[in-house]
Structures are given as C-alpha cells and as structure tokens.
ZASE-179885 format. One record per residue (C-alpha): chain; residue number from 1; y negated, z, x. Coordinates in steps of 0.001 Angstrom, whole numbers, always signed. Each point is the difference from the previous one (the first is absolute). Layout:
# ZASE-179885
<tinu=A, nuvo=NUM, Y=Y, Z=Z, X=X>
...
END
This chain:
# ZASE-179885
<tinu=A, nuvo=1, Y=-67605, Z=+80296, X=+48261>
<tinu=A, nuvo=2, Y=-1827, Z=+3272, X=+833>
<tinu=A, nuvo=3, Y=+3269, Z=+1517, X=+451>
<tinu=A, nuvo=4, Y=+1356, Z=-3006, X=+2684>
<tinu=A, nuvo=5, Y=-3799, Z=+485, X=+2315>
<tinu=A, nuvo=6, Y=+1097, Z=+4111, X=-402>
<tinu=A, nuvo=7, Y=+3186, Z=-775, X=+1238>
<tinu=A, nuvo=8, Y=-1585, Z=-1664, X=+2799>
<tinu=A, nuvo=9, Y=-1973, Z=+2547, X=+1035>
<tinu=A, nuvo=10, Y=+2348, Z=+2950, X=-430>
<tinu=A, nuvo=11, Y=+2734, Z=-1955, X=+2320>
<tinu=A, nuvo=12, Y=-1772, Z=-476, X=+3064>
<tinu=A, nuvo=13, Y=+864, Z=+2645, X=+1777>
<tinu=A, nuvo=14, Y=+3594, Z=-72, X=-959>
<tinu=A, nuvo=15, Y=+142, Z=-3979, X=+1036>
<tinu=A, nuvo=16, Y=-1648, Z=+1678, X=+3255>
<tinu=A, nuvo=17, Y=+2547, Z=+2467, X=+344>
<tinu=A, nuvo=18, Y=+2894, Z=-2191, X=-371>
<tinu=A, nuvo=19, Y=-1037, Z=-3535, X=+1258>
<tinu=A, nuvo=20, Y=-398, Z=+1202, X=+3284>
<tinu=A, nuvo=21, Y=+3414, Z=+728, X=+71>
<tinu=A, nuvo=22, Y=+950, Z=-3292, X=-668>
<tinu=A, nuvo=23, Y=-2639, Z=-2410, X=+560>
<tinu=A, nuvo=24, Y=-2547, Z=-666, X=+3253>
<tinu=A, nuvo=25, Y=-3615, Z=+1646, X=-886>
<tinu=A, nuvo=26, Y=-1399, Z=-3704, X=-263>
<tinu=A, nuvo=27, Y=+2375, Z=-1325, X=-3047>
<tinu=A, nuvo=28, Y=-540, Z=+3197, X=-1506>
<tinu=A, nuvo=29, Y=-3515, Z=-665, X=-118>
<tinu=A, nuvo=30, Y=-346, Z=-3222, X=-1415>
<tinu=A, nuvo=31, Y=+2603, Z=+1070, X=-2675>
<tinu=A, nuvo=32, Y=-2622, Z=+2614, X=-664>
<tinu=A, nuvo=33, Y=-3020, Z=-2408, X=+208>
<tinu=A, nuvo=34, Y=+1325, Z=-2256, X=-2151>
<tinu=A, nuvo=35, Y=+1077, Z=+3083, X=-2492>
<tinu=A, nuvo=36, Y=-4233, Z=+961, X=+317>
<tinu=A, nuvo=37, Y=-852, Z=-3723, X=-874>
<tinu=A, nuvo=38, Y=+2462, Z=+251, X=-3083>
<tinu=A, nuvo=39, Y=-1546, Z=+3165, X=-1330>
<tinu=A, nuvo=40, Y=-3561, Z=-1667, X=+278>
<tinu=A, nuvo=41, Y=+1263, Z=-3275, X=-2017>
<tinu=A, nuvo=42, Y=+1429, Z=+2364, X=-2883>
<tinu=A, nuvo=43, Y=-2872, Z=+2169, X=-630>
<tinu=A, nuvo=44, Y=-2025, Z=-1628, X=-3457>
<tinu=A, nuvo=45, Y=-3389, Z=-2079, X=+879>
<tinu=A, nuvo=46, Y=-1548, Z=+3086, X=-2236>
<tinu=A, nuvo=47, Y=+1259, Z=+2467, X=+3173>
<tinu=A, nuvo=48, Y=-1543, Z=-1996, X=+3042>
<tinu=A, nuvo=49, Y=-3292, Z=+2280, X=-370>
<tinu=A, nuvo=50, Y=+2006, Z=+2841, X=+494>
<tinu=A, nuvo=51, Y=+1386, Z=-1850, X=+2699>
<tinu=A, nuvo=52, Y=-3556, Z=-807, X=+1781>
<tinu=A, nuvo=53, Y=-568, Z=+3331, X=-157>
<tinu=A, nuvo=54, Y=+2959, Z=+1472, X=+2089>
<tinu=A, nuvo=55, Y=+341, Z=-3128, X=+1955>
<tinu=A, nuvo=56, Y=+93, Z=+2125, X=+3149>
<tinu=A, nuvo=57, Y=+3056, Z=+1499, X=-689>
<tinu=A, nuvo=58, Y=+1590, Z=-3537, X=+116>
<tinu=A, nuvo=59, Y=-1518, Z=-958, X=+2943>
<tinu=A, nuvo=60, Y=+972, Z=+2455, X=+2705>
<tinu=A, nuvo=61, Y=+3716, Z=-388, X=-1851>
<tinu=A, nuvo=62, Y=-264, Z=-3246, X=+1234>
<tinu=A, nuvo=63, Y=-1504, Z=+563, X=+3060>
<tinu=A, nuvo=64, Y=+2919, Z=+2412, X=+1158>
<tinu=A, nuvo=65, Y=+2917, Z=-2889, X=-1227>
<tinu=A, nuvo=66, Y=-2404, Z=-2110, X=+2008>
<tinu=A, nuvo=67, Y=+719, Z=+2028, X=+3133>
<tinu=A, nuvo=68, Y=+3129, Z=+945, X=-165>
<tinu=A, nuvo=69, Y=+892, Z=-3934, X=-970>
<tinu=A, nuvo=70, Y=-1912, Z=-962, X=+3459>
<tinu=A, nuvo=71, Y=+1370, Z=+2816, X=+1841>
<tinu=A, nuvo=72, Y=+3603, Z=+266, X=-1360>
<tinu=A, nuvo=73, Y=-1265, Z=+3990, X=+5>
<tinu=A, nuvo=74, Y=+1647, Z=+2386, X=-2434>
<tinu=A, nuvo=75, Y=-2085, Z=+3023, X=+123>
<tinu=A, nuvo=76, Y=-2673, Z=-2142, X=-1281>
<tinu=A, nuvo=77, Y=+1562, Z=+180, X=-3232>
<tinu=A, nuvo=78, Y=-313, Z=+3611, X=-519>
<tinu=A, nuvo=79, Y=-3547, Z=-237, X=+93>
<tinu=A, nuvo=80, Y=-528, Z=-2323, X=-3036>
<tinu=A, nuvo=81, Y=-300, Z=+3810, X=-2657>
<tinu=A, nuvo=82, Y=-2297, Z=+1439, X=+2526>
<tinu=A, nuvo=83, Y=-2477, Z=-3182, X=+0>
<tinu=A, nuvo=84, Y=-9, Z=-216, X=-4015>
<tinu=A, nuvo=85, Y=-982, Z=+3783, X=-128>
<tinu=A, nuvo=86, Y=-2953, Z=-606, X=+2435>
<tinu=A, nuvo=87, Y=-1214, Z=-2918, X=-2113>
<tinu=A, nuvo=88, Y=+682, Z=+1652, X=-3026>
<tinu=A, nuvo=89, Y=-2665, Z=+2873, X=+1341>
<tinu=A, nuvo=90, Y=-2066, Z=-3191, X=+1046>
<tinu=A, nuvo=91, Y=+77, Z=-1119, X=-3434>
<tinu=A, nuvo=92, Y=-669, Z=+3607, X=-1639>
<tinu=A, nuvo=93, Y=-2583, Z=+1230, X=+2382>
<tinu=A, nuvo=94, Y=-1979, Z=-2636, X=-10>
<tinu=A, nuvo=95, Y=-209, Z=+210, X=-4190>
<tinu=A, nuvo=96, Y=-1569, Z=+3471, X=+823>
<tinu=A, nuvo=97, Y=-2888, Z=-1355, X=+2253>
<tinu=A, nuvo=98, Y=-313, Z=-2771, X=-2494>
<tinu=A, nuvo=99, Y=+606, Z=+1284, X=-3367>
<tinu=A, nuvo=100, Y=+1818, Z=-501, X=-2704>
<tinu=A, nuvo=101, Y=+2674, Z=+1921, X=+1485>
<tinu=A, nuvo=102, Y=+3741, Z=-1369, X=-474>
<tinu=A, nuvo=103, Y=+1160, Z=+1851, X=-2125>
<tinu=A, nuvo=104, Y=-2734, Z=-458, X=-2356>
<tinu=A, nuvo=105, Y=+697, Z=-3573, X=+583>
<tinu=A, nuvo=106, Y=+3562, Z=+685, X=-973>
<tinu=A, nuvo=107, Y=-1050, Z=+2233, X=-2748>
<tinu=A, nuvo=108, Y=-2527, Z=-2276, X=-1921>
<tinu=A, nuvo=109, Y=+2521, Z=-2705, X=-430>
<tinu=A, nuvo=110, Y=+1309, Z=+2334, X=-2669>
<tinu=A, nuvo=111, Y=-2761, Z=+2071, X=-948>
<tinu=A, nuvo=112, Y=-3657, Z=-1792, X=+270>
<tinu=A, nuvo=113, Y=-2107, Z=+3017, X=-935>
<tinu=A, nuvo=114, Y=+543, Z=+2456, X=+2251>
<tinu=A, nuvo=115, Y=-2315, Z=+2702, X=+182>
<tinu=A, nuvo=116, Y=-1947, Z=+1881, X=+3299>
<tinu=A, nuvo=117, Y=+2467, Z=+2553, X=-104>
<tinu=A, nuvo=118, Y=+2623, Z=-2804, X=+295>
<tinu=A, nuvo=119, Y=-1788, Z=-1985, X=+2533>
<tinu=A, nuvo=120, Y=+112, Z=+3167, X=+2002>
<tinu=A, nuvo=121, Y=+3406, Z=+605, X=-80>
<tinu=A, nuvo=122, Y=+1126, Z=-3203, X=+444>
<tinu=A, nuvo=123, Y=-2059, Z=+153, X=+3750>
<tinu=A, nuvo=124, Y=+1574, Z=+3246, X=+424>
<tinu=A, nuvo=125, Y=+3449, Z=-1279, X=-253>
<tinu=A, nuvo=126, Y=-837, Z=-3067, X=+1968>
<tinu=A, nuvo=127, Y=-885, Z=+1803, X=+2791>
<tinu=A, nuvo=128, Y=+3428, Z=+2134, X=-146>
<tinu=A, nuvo=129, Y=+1938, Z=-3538, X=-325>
<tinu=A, nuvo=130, Y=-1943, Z=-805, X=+3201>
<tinu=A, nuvo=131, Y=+1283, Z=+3766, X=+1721>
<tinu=A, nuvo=132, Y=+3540, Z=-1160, X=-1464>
<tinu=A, nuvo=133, Y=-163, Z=-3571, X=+2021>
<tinu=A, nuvo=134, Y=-1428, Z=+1366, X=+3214>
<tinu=A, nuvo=135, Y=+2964, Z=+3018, X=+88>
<tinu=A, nuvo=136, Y=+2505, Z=-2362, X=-1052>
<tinu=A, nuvo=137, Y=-1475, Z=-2898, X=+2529>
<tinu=A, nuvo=138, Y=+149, Z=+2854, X=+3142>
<tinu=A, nuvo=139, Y=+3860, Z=+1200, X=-926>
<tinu=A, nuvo=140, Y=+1490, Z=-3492, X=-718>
<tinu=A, nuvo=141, Y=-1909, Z=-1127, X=+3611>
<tinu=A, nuvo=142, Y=+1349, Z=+2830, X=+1244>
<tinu=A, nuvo=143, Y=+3276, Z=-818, X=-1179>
<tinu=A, nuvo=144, Y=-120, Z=-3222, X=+1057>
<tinu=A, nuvo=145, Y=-850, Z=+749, X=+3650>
<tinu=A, nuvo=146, Y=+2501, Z=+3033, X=+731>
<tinu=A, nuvo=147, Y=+2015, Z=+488, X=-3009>
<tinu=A, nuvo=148, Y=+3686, Z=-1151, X=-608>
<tinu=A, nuvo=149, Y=+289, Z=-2823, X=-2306>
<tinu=A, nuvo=150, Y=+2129, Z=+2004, X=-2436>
<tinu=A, nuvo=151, Y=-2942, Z=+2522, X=-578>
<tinu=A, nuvo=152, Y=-2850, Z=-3157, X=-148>
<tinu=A, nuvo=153, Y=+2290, Z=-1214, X=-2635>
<tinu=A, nuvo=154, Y=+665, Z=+3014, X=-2047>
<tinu=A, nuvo=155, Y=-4157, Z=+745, X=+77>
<tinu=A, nuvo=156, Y=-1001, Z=-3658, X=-380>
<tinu=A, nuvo=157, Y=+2631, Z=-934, X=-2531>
<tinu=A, nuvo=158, Y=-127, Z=+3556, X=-2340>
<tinu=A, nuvo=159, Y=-2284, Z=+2816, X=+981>
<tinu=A, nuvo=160, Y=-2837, Z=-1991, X=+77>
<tinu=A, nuvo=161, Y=+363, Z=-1599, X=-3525>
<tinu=A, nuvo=162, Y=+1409, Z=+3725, X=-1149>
<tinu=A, nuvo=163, Y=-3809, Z=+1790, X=+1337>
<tinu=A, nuvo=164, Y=-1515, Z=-3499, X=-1484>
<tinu=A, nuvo=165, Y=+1510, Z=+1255, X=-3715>
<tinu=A, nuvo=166, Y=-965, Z=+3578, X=+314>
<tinu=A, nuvo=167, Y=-3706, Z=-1184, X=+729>
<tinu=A, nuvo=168, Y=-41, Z=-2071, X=-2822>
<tinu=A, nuvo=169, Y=+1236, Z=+2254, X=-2490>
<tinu=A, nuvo=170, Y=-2244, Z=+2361, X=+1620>
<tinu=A, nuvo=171, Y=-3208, Z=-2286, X=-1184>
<tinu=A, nuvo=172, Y=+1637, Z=-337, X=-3305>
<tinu=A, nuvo=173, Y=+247, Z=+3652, X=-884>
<tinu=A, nuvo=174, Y=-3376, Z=+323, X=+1399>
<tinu=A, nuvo=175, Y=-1465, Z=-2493, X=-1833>
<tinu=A, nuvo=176, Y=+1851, Z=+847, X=-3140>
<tinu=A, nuvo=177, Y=-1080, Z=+3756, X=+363>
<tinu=A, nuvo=178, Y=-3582, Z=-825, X=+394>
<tinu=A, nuvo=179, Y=-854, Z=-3100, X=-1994>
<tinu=A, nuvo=180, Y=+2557, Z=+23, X=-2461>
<tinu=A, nuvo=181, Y=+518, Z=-4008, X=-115>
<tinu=A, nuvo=182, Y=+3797, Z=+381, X=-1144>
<tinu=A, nuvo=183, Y=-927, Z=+2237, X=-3061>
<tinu=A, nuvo=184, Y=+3017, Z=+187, X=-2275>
<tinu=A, nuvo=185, Y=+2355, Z=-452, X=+3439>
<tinu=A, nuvo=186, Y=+2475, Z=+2726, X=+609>
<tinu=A, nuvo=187, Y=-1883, Z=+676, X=+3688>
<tinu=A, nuvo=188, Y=-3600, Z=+416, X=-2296>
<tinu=A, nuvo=189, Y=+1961, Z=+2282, X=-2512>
<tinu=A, nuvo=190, Y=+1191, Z=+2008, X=+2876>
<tinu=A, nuvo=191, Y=-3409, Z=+497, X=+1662>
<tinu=A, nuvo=192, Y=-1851, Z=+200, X=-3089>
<tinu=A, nuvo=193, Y=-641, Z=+3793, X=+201>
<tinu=A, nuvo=194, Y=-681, Z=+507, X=+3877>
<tinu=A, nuvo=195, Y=-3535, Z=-3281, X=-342>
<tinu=A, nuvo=196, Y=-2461, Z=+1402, X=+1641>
<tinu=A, nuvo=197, Y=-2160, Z=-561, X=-3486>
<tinu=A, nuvo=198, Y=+2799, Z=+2035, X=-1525>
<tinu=A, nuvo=199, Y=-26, Z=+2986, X=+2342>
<tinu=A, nuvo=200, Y=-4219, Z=+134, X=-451>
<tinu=A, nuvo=201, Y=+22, Z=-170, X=-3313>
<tinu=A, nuvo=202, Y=+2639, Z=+2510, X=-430>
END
C-alpha cells in the first residue's frame, strides 16, 4: 500500500490543477479530505509513530480543505505544499533544539550504533533539510499568492520532488563516502579511494 499513500501525495497538485476546471473549490476539497483520511486508515499500526511525529503536516492540510470547504475559495488550495514545508521545518528544527536530530531518528531505525562522527552529520544534514523546507515553503507561498496555476503545478507536482531526490542522494553519497555503511555497494566501491582515512593514510 506504500505505493497507493505515494500516489496520494504525488497527485495533489495535479487533482488541483485540473479539478478546478471542472469542479467548485468546495467538492474539490472534501474529495481531497476524504483522500487525506484514506491515506491515514492505510498506513500499518507499526507507522502511526511516524505519524505522531509529522502530525503537523496533516493538520494545516486539513486546515486549508477546511477553508476553502467553508469559503468555497480556490486559492486556498494552492497553499496546502507551502503549509507542509513550514511544518516540516517545525518538525526538523525543533529536533535540533531538542536532540536527537531527525535524521538520526531516521537513521537509527536501520543502524543503532552510530558513532559521534555520525551523530554529527546526521545534525548537519538536518539542519540543511530544514534550509530545504523553509526555501521550498517561501517559493511554493510565493507561487501560490502571484504565480499562475500552471507554474504552482509544475513546481509543486515535479521540481520539488526532483530537488527532494538530488538531496537525498546527496546524503547518501555523503554518508557512503565518509562512513562506509554500504561496504561491498557499487557507490562504496566507487568512493573507496577518495575516504578521507584513505587520502591520510596515503
């Protein structure tokens, strides 16, 4: 089902685009509410700390189908990428004050032991994922407010997810240059020679 709640996400602001063609703002929002409800029902009772944990997200999506259901308002809409990306930083930023970061979080899931050096970079990128969310927040606002709908869309729906790829294979070369945790892998066999522990003992 991971695929279906992906699905969801990734369609929003095409069903944006194109149900305001055809439908009143306040249909189009409950079709979308009731879309948000179905992704929460299908994630595993194993997932619904993750969920806790990035429950902001879900609630200013909500709030903005709230409004534009009340107000019959389509521009409301538009706002619903901007509002995750602020809560997202929420969410991040806060892990920084707080500690452990969220990417260590993320990170110990899979690997337990991490060392200092790991801890540390895991902040590090944590705080860029937070620069990410407040860039991305200001443009798809921005967007939102004085942009045509085409251009929201075309941002929303596949620049945002492309810059969201490049950062994350960005970590993972990273990671897999410094800490070597996918020894064996083709990225670790490429790398191998440039470690920093390669280049000092050389």
């Amino acid at each position: 089902m991971k695929w279906l709640r992906a699905l969801l996400v990734a369609a929003y602001p095409f069903g944006i685009y194109f149900g305001l063609r055809w439908l009143e703002p306040r249909t189009l929002a409950l079709a979308f509410g009731a879309l948000l409800v179905l992704r929460i029902a299908l994630r595993s009772p194993a997932s619904r700390g993750e969920l806790r944990r990035l429950l902001w997200p879900v609630l200013l999506v909500a709030a903005v189908l709230g409004a534009t259901f009340a107000w019959n308002e389509g521009r409301a809409l538009l706002f619903a990428p901007a509002g995750v990306n602020v809560a997202l930083l929420v969410a991040f930023g806060r892990t920084l004050r707080r500690g452990p970061s969220m990417i260590e979080t993320f990170a110990r899931i899979q690997h337990p032991d991490l060392t200092p050096e790991e801890v540390r970079h895991c902040r590090v990128f944590t705080g860029v994922w937070c620069g990410f969310f407040f860039v991305n927040a200001a443009v798809c606002a921005a967007l939102a407010l004085y942009g045509d709908i085409a251009l929201w869309t075309l941002h929303t729906g596949l620049l945002s997810y492309g810059f969201i790829g490049l950062l994350l294979a960005a970590e993972f070369i990273v990671r897999s240059w410094r800490f070597s945790r996918n020894a064996g892998g083709i990225v670790d066999r490429v790398l191998r020679r440039n470690r920093p522990e390669v280049r000092r003992s050389g």
